[in-house]
N, C-alpha and C positions, 0 to 999 in steps of 0.2 A: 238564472239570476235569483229564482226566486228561494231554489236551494239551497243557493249559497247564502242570502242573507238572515235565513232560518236558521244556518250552522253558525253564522255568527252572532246572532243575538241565543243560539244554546248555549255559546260557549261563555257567551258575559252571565247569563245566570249560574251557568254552574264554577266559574270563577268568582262571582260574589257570592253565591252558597258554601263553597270553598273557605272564603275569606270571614264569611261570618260565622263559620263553626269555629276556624283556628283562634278566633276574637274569643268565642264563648268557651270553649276549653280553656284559655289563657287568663281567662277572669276566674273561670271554676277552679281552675289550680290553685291562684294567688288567693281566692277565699279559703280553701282549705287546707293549704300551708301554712302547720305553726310556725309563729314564727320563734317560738322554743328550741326547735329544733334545728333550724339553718347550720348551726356549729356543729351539729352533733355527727362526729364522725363511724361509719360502718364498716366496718370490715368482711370482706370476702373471702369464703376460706380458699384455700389452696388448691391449686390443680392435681387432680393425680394422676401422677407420670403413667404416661403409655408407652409402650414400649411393641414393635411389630416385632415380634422374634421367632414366631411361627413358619415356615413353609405353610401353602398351600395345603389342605386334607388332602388327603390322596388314600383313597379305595386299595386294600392291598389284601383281600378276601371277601367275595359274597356268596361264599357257600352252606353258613350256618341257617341256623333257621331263625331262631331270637338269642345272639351273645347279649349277655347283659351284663354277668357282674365278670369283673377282670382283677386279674393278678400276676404281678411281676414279679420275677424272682432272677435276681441281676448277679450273682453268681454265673448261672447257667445263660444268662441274656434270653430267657425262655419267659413269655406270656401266655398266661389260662384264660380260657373263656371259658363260664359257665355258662349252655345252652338249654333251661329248663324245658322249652317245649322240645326238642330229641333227647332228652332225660341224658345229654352227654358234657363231659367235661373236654374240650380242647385244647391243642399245646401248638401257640406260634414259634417257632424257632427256626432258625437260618433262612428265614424265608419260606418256609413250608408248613402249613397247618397238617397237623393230625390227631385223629382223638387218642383220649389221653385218659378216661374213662369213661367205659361204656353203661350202658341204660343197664339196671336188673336190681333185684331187692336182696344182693350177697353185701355183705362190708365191702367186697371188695368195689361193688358196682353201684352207681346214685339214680336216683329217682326224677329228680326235678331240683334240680343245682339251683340255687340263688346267689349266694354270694361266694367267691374262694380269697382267700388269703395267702400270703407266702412270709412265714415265718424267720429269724434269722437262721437257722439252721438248713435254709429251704426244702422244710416241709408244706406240704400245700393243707390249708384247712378248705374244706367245703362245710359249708349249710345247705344242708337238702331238706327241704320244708318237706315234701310229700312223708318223707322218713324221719320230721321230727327229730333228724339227728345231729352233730354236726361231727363228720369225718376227717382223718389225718392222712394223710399217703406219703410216701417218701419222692425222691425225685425220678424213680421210675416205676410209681407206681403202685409200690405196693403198700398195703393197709399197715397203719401202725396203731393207731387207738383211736375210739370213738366215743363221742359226750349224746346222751340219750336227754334230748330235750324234757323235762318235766311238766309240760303244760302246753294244752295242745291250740294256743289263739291267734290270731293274727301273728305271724311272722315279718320283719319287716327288713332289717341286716345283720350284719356281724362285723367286731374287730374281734384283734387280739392280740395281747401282748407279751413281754420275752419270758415269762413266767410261766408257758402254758392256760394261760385262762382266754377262755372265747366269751366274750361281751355280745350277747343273744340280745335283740332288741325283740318287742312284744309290742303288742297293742298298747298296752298300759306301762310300761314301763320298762327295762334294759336289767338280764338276769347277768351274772359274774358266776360262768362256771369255771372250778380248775377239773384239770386229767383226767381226775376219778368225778366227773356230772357231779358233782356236790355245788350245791349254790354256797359262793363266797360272798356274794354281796347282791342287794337289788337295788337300780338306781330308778326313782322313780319320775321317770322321762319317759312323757307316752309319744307313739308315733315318730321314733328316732329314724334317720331316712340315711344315718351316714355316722360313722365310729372310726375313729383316729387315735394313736398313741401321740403325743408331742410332748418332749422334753419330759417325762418322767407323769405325764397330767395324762387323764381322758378325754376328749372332747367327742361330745353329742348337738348333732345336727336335727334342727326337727324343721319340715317345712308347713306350711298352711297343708292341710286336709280334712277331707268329710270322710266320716266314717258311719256304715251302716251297720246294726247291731240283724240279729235272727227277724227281728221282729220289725225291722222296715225303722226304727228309730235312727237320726241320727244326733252323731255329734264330731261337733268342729273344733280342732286341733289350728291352733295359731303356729308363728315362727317363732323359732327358739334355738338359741345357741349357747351352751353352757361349757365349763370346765370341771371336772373333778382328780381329787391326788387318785390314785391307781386302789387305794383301801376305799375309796367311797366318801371319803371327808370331803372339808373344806372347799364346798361348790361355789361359783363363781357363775353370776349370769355374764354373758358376755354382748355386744352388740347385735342384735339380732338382724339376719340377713333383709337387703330394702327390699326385696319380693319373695315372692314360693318360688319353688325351682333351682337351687344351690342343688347339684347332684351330687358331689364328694367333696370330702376333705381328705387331703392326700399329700403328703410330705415328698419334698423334692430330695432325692437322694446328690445331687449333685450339688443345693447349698443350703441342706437341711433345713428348708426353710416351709412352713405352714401355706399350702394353698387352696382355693374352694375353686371349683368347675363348675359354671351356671347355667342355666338356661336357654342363657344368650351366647351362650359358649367365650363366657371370657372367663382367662385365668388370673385369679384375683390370690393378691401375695398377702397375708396375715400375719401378724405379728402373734404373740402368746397371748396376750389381752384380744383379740379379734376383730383390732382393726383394720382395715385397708392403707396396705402401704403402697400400690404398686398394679397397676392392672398390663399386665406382659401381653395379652392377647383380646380382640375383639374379633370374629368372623360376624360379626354383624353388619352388613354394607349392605349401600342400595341397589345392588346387583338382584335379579331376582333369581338369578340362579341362587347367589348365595343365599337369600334367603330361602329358598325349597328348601333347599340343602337345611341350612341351619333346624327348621322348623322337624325335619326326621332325625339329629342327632338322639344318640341312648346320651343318659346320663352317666354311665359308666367314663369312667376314665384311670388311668395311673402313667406314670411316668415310668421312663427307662433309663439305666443308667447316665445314658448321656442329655437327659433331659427333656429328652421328646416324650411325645404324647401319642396314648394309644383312644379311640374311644371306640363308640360304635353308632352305626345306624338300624336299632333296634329290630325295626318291624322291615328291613329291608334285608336280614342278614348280613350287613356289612361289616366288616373290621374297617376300620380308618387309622390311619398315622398322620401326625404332624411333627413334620422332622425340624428338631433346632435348627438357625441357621450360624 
């Protein structure tokens, strides 16, 4: 009896403690409610469309050691993986991995592949940081010309466009070589993490980073998203990504349209100005599987002819696909 009338005289205090907090908020409010403002209307921006268009990842190779950078060449439906720690270039095709080139210090063979590209003519570019170089091969293989880096600093990616020129990113700034290694332009864009051609324009990706010099100094590199014409003129800041972690900017062959691959692993549609029109994909859920998962994604990614997505799981050796549905 004596519990129960304990529980009910708790329950009227904390019912009137209850009741006179909601009093004293409701006065706090009405005091500092202008009343200027009562009319004044606010607007919410808009939602952006989601869109689930992904399949599930699904694991369809863990035999490399670290793929990182990738490239598509949709003529042949054949994907390159650059493997710098087995100093090897890989080729996905019909469903079978093989190298594609091997480790050695000949042109014909790379060093420590970072980034590869696949041209219109589908030739493959490599950038082999160990060699300072960046190499051409044809679609089986063999060596056709190489650009002899001129400066030997921080390496960080590569584009390149229908011109023959490889847009070399550096510590400090992004070089414009053509054919013959001659510098055609320097864009000064330090810590570029990602190079895209669109619509006749350049665009450079740069995310947050700390950079250590010889001597234990550092310095910190904010986010930055730009445009430039393909000669180096008329730069254009563009919206800058809302976190670090944008890993590409990579053109959808199927509706030629601009898109950045994040962190969070969503694919985010841009327009030419680089806004967000469109977000197609979130693997980000409260599964904790997905989340493991998601937290070893590489940042690499490119698209395939029919839309799907290649990436990887860096330190795990994995190739991944997410097939359109």
């Amino acid at each position: 009896m004596k519990i129960v009338k304990s529980l009910m005289v708790s329950t009227i205090m904390v019912s009137m403690l209850a009741t006179g907090c909601a009093q004293e908020s409701k006065q706090s409010d009405e005091n500092w409610l202008d009343p200027k403002l009562k009319d004044v209307k606010v607007e919410a921006p808009a939602m952006i469309q989601f869109k689930q268009t992904y399949q599930d990842p699904q694991v369809i190779d863990k035999s490399m050691q670290t793929p990182r950078g990738l490239g598509y060449d949709a003529r042949q439906d054949a994907l390159y993986i650059a493997d710098p720690k087995s100093s090897k270039v890989m080729k996905w095709q019909h469903g079978k991995l093989e190298t594609f080139l091997t480790s050695g210090s000949g042109k014909e063979n790379v060093a420590t592949p970072v980034t590869v590209r696949v041209d219109s003519q589908g030739r493959l570019w490599v950038l082999d940081g160990a060699a300072s170089m960046v190499k051409v091969f044809d679609e089986n293989g063999k060596y056709q010309f190489g650009i002899t880096l001129d400066e030997k600093s921080l390496i960080t990616t590569m584009g390149i466009d229908d011109q023959e020129h490889a847009y070399v990113g550096f510590k400090d700034h992004v070089v414009k070589y053509d054919a013959d290694g001659k510098r055609a332009h320097v864009f000064a864009e330090p810590m570029v993490s990602s190079i895209t051609m669109y619509n006749d324009m350049v665009y450079f990706l740069r995310n947050e980073a700390i950079v250590k010099d010889q001597a234990g100094n550092e310095e910190k590199f904010d986010n930055g998203f730009v445009k430039y014409s393909l000669d180096g003129s008329g730069k254009q800041e563009l919206p800058a990504p809302e976190r670090s972690g944008i890993g590409q900017l990579v053109v959808n062959p199927v509706d030629n349209q601009l898109y950045a691959w994040d962190v969070d692993k969503r694919l985010i549609q841009l327009d030419s100005e680089g806004n967000i029109l469109t977000t197609h994909y979130d693997y980000f859920g409260g599964n904790k599987y997905e989340v493991r998962f998601r937290s070893e994604f590489g940042l690499a990614m490119v698209f395939d002819k029919n839309g799907s997505i290649y990436t990887t799981k860096e330190v795990q050796g994995e190739l991944i696909q997410l097939l359109a549905k």
